[in-house]
Each structure stands twice: as C-alpha cells, then as structure tokens.
C-alpha positions as CSV (number, residue, x, y, z in Angstrom):
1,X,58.2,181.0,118.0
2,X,57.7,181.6,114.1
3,X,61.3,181.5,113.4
4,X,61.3,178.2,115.3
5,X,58.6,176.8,114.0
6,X,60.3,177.6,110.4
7,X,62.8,174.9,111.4
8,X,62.0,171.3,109.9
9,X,62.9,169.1,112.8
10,X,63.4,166.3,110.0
11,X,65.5,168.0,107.7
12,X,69.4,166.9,107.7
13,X,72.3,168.1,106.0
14,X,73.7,166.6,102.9
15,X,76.5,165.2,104.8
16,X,74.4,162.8,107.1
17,X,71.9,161.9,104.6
18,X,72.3,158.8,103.8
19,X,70.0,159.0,100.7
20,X,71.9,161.9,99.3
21,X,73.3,161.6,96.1
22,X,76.9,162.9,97.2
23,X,79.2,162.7,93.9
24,X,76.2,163.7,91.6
25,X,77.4,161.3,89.4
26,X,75.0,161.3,85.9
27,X,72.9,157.8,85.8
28,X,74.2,157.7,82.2
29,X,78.2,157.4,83.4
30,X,79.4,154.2,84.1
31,X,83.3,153.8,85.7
32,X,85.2,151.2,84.1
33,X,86.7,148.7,86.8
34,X,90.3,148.1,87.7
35,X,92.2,145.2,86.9
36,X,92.8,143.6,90.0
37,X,96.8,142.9,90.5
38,X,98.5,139.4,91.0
39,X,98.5,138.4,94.7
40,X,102.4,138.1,95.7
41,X,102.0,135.3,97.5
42,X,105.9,133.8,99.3
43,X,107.2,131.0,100.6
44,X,107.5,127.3,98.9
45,X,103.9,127.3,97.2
46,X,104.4,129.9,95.4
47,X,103.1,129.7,91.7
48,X,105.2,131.6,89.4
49,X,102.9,134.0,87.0
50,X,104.9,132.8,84.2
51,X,103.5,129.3,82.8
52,X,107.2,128.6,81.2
53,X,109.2,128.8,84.5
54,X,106.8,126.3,86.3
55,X,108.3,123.6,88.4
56,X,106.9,120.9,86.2
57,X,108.2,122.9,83.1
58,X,111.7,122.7,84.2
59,X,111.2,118.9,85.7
60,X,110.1,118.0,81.9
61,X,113.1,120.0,80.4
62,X,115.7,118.1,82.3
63,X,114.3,114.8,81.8
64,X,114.7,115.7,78.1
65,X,118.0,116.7,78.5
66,X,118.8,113.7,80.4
67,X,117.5,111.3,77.8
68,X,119.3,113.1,75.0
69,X,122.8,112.6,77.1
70,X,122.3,109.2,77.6
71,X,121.3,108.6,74.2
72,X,124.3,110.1,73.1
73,X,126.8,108.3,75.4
74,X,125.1,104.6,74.3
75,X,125.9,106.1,70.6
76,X,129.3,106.6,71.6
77,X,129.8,103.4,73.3
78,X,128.2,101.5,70.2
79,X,131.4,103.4,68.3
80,X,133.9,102.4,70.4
81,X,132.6,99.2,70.5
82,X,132.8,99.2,66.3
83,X,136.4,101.0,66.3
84,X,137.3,98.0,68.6
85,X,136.2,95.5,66.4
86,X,137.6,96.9,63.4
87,X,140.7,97.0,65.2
88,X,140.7,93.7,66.3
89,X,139.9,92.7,63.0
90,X,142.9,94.0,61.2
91,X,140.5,96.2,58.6
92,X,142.2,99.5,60.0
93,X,145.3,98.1,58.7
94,X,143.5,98.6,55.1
95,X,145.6,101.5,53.1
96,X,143.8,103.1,49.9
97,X,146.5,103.5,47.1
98,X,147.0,106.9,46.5
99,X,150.4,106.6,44.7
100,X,151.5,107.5,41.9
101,X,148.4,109.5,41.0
102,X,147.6,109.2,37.6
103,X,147.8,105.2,38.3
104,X,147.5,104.7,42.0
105,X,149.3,101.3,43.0
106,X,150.6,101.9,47.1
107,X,149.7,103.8,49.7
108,X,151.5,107.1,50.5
109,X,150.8,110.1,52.8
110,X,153.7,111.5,54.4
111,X,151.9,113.9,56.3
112,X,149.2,111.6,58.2
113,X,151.9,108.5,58.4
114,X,155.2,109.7,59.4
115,X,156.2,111.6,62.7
116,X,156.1,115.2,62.3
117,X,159.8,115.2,63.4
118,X,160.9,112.9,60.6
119,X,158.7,114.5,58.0
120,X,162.0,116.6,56.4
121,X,163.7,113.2,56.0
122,X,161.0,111.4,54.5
123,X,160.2,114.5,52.2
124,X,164.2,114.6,51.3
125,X,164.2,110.4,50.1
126,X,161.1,111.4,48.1
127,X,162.4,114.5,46.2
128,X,165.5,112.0,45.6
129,X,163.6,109.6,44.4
130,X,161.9,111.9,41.9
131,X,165.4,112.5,40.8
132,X,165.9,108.9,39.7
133,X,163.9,109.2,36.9
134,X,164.9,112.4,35.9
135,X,168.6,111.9,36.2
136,X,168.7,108.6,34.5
137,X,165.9,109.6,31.3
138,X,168.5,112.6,30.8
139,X,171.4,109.7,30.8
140,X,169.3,108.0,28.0
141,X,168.9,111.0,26.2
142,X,172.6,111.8,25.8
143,X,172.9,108.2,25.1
144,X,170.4,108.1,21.6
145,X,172.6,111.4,20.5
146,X,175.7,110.2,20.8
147,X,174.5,107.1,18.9
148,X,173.1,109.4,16.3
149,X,176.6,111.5,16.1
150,X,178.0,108.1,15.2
151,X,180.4,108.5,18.0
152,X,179.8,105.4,20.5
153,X,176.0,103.5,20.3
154,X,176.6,100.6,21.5
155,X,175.7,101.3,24.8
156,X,172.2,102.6,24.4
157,X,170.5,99.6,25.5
158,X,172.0,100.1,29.3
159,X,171.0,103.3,29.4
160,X,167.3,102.0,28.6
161,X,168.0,99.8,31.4
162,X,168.8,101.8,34.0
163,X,166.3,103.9,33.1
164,X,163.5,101.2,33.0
165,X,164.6,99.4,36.2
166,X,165.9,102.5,38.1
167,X,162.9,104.4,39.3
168,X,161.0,100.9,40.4
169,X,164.1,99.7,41.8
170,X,165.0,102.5,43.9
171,X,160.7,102.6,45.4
172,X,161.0,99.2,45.8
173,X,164.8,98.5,47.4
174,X,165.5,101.8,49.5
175,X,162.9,104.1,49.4
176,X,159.8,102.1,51.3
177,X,161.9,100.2,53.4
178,X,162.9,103.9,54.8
179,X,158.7,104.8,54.5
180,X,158.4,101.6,56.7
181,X,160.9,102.2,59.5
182,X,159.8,105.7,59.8
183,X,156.5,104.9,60.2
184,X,156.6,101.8,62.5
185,X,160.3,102.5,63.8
186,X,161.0,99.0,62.3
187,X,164.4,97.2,62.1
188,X,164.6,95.2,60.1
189,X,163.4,97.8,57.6
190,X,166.1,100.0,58.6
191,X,168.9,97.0,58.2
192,X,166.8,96.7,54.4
193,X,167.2,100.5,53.6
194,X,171.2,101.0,54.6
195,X,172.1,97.9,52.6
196,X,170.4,99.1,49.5
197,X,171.1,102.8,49.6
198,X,174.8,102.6,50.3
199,X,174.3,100.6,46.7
200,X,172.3,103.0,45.3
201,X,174.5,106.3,46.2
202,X,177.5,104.2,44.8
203,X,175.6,103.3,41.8
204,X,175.2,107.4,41.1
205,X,178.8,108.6,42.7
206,X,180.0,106.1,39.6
207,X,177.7,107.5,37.6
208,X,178.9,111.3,38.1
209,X,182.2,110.3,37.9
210,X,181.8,108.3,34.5
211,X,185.1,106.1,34.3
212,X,185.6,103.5,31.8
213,X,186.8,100.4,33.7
214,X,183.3,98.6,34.1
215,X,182.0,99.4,30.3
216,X,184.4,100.7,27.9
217,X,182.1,103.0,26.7
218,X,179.8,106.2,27.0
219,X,176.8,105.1,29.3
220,X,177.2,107.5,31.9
221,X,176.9,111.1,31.3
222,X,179.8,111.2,34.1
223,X,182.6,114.4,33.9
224,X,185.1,112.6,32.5
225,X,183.2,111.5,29.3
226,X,181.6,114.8,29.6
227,X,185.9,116.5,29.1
228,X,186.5,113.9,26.7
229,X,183.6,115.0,24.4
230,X,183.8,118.8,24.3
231,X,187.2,118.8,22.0
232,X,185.2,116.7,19.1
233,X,181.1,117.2,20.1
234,X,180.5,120.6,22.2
235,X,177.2,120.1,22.3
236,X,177.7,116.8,23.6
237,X,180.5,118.1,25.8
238,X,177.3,120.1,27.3
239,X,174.6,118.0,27.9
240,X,177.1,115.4,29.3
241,X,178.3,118.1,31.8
242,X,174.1,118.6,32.5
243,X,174.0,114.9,33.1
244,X,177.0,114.6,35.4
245,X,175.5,118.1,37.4
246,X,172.1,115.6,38.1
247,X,174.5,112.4,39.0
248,X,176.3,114.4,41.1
249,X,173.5,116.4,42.9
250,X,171.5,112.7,43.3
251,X,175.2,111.5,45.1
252,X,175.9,114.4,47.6
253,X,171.7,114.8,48.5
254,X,172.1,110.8,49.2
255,X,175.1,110.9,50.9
256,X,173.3,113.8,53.5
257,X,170.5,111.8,54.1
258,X,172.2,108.6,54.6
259,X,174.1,110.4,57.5
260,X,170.2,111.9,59.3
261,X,168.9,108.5,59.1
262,X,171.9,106.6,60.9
263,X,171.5,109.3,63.3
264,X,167.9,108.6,63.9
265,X,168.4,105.0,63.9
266,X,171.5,105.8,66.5
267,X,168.8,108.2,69.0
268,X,166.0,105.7,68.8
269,X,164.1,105.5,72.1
270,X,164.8,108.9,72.5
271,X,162.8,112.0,72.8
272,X,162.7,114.1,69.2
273,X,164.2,117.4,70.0
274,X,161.8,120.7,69.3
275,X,163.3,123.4,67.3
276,X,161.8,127.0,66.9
277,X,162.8,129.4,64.7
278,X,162.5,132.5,65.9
C-alpha cells in the first residue's frame, strides 16, 4: 500500500503534458522566420513575378512600335511624294559642272552616267580627247623651232590655230555627242558623232602623214616632213618624228573606236553581253 500510495495519480509524463516545455528552447532565443515562396499559380490569370513581362508591358511596347512604323512609312510616302515632284518638275534634270576641274564648265561623270557596259568606250573617247591637246601643243612647238631655225615660219599661225580651236572643237563636235548617245541611247547624237569624227580621224591620219598639197609648208609634224628634215636639222628630224608618233597614235586609237561604236549603234535593243575573266 506504501508503494502505491507513493504514486501521484496526477503526475504525467513529459510527453502528454501539455504544459511541458518540450524543445527547452532559452526565453532569450528568438527563430528568424522564413520567407514565404511565390504561389505558382496556372492557367490564364496568371501574374508573371517579373513586372517587365506583364501583359500590359508588352501591349504598351507594341503600340510603340506600331507608331514608330507608321511614322516611318508616312516619312517615306512624304519622300516619294517630293522625288515625284521634283521629277515632274524637271529639277532632277539639273547637272552640277564638274568639268574641267580647275574651271568647271559641264557636267561629266562617266561612272554614275554611262552603262557599265559602255564605260571602256566612253573612257577610250576621253583619253583621245586628252590627246588633242597634247598632240597638237607638241605640233605648235615644232612649229615656233622651225621658225626660229629660219627654215619655214610662215606657218606658225595655223599651228596656233589648230591648237586653240582643236581641243574645244573636238568636246564640242564629237566627243559629247558620243557622251549623249551613250547615256540616253540617242540618235540623233549618234548621226552627230559619226559625221564629225570620221572628220576628225581624217584631220589627224593627214596630220601623221604630213604631205604638202593643202599648205606648202611645215605645219604638220607628219613623217614625211619629219624625213625631209633629218638631212639639214636632226633635231628637228626628231621632234617631228615625236610629233608624227602622237598623230599617228590619235589616228589608229580613233579609227578602233569608231569601229565599237558602229557596232553598238548596229546591236541596239539588244542585250550587252557579260564577260568574265577568269
């Protein structure tokens, strides 16, 4: 009965006791709460975490964008509209004188106005037009030393004047007549250029040649005043020769492109054949 009686009805175990202090957990400790983590949440309501990606973000965005490309197409049709007009208006056919360029007085660009496939031919009538100049200005200067040999001087004054009226002559007759019918495949500017370049190369085979039946007289720096004047002046003898090599060079050059540019007149209407050299 004592060792019964030493048994407290009322007494518990820890593990029932609801008043027990289980973890023994100081009063001074205090447990730092957890972040609580994003609901997932699925389906067509679902609010991104990401303020950037929202539906209204991207609605916003794309009316942007839409008024940007519709501001840039009216820009573009106000353009056209202006190219139109200037068009219409005959401005576009305003050229800025480029030529010759230490005193520009016409237009000329090869390379942006004539066809790519008649560029060489163009580019060939220019380098024999720079050899007017040249070609005749050497003329003149065989012409002031054989007046100042004392041998024939009379006939100074027509080299001055082929050299004065030459160069323009030959721009102005020939030369953008062919710039012309290149570029607008033209005629009548065609017709213009065979007329005055079938002058023009008989006007230098003459030259090379040098005979005296139209002038009794050393104008020409042809070969056979250039024969006649090596047994008394050598060094007259020579620069004539020089003279009659540039005559002669300006005749065969124009007689070769006189020949491409009947053939191109010929093959009008045709496609330009494409060569590639391999």
């Amino acid at each position: 009965m004592a060792g019964h009686r030493d048994q407290n009805p009322f007494s518990h175990d820890d593990d029932i006791n609801p008043f027990a202090n289980h973890h023994r957990v100081p009063p001074s400790s205090k447990l730092s709460a957890l972040d609580p983590e994003p609901a997932l949440v699925y389906g067509h309501g679902a609010a991104p975490h990401n303020s950037l990606d929202t539906p209204a973000k991207l609605k916003k965005k794309q009316k942007e964008l839409e008024a940007k490309e519709a501001e840039l197409n009216k820009r573009e049709e106000i353009l056209r509209r202006k190219e139109e007009a200037i068009a219409k208006s005959g401005a576009a056919g305003i050229r800025v004188k480029n030529w010759p360029p230490f005193y520009p007085l016409v237009h000329h660009d090869i390379a942006n106005d004539i066809p790519l496939h008649l560029q060489r031919i163009q580019y060939v009538a220019y380098a024999i037009l720079l050899g007017v100049p040249i070609s005749l200005f050497w003329n003149l200067i065989l012409s002031i030393a054989i007046f100042s040999s004392g041998v024939e001087g009379r006939f100074v004054f027509f080299s001055a004047i082929y050299f004065l009226l030459g160069p323009p002559g030959a721009f102005y007759f020939w030369y953008r007549p062919l710039y012309r019918a290149n570029r607008t495949d033209n005629g009548t500017s065609f017709g213009c250029f065979f007329f005055n370049f079938f002058n023009h190369i008989i006007f230098f085979c003459f030259a090379a040649i040098g005979p005296r039946i139209l002038f009794a007289g050393l104008h020409f720096a042809g070969i056979l005043n250039a024969v006649s004047l090596m047994s008394k002046h050598p060094a007259l003898g020579i620069m004539s020769f020089i003279g009659f090599g540039f005559f002669a060079v300006e005749a065969v050059v124009s007689i070769w492109l006189f020949q491409e540019v009947y053939r191109n007149f010929r093959g009008r209407g045709k496609e330009p054949m494409i060569r590639i050299d391999l």
